[in-house]
N, C-alpha and C positions, 0 to 999 in steps of 0.2 A: 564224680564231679557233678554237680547239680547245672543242669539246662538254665540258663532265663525264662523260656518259654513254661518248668514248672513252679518256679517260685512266682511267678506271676499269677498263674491259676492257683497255687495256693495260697498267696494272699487274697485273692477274690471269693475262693472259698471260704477261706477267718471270713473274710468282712459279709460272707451272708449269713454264715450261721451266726454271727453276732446279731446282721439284723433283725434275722427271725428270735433269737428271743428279746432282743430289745422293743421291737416294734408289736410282736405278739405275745408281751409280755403278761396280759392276764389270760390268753391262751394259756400258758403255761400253768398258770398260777392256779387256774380250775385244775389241768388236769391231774398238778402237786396233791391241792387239794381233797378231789374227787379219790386217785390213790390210796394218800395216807387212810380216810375215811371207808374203803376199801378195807384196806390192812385193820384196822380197830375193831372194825365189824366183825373180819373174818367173812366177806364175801366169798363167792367162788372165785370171779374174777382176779381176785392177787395173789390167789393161795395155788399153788402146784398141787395137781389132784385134785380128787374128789372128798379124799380122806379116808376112801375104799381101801381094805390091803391088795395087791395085785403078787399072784404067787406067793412068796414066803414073806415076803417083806408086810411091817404092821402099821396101823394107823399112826400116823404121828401128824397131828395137824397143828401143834407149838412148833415142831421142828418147821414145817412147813412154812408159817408165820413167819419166824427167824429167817427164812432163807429169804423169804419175800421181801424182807424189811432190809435185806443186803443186796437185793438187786440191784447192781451198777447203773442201770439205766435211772432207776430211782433214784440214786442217789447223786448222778449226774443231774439230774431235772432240778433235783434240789440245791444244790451247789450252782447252778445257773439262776436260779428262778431268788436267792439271796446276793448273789455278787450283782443281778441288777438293779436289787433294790437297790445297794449299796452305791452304786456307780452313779447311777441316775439323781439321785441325793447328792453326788458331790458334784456335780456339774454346775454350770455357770447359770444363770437364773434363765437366758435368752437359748440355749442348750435344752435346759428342762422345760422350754413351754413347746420345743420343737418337736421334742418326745411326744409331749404329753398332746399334741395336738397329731403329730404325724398317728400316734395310736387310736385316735378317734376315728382315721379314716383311715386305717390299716387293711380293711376288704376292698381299698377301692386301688385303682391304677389309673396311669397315665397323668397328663397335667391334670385334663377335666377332673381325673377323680378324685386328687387327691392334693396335688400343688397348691391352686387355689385355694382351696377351704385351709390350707394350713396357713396358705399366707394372709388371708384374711384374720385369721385368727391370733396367727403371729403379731400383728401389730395392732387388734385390739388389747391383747394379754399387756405387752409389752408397753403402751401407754396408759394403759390402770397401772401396770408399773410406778415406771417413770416420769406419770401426770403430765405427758404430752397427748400431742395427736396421734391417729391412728396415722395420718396421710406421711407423716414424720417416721414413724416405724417401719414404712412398707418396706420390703424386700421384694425384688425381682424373684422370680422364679427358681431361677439358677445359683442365686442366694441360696435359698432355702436350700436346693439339694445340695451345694458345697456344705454349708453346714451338716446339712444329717449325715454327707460323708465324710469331714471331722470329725462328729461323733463315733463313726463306727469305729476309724483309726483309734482314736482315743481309748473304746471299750475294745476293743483288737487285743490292742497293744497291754491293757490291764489284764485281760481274762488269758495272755499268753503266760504273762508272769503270775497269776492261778493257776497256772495247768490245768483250763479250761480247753486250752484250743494244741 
């Protein structure tokens, strides 16, 4: 029988590993990147071995490749790093600028670091929008974070029916 107490810590765990790639979303997206470009290359970095044989076994540095190019984790990063393209595109326009503003100041914390400048931003975006005021747009604080945890529910609850989470 399943506790309360661990489906509680496991939805808290979905909703952070959501927000880590939604919020560190071009984190991601370098290290995809940086990877695949790895793999083309044929760095050391992606490739198992040196390419040396070690006792009887022979060089094989395509097999190598191949195995690289199937590593799970790789291919997790990749499967996360397109489902939020995808998700974030289908959100609602005041959704997407919450993203796209919370990501600007994704290294910072607390209200100083990070509340503020999104809600300032929030309701500059949002009246070039809508061609109203900024003072019209504003959201409290606590707005702001109820939405971004909206959003996480929203991409939770998507990325479970992926078999992401």
């Amino acid at each position: 029988m399943i506790q309360r107490g661990n489906l509680r810590n496991r939805h808290q765990k979905q909703n952070e590993i959501v927000e880590d790639y939604l919020i560190n979303y071009e984190d991601h997206l370098e290290i995809l990147a940086q990877r695949l470009a790895d793999l083309e290359g044929g760095t050391k970095s992606c490739l198992a071995g040196d390419g040396q044989p070690r006792g009887s076994d022979t060089s094989d540095p395509t097999g190598n490749k191949g195995r690289a190019l199937t590593d799970p984790d790789l291919e997790k990063l990749r499967r996360w790093v397109l489902f939020i393209e995808e998700v974030v595109l289908a959100l609602p326009p005041n959704f997407q600028i919450i993203v796209k503003r919370r990501r600007e100041y994704r290294h910072k914390n607390g209200p100083y670091g990070w509340v503020y400048p999104v809600q300032q931003g929030f309701a500059k975006d949002m009246a070039e929008l809508y061609k109203t005021s900024e003072l019209k747009e504003w959201k409290s604080g606590s707005t702001i974070k109820n939405y971004l945890k909206e959003i996480q529910e929203i991409v939770a609850r998507l990325a479970m029916r992926e078999k992401l989470l």
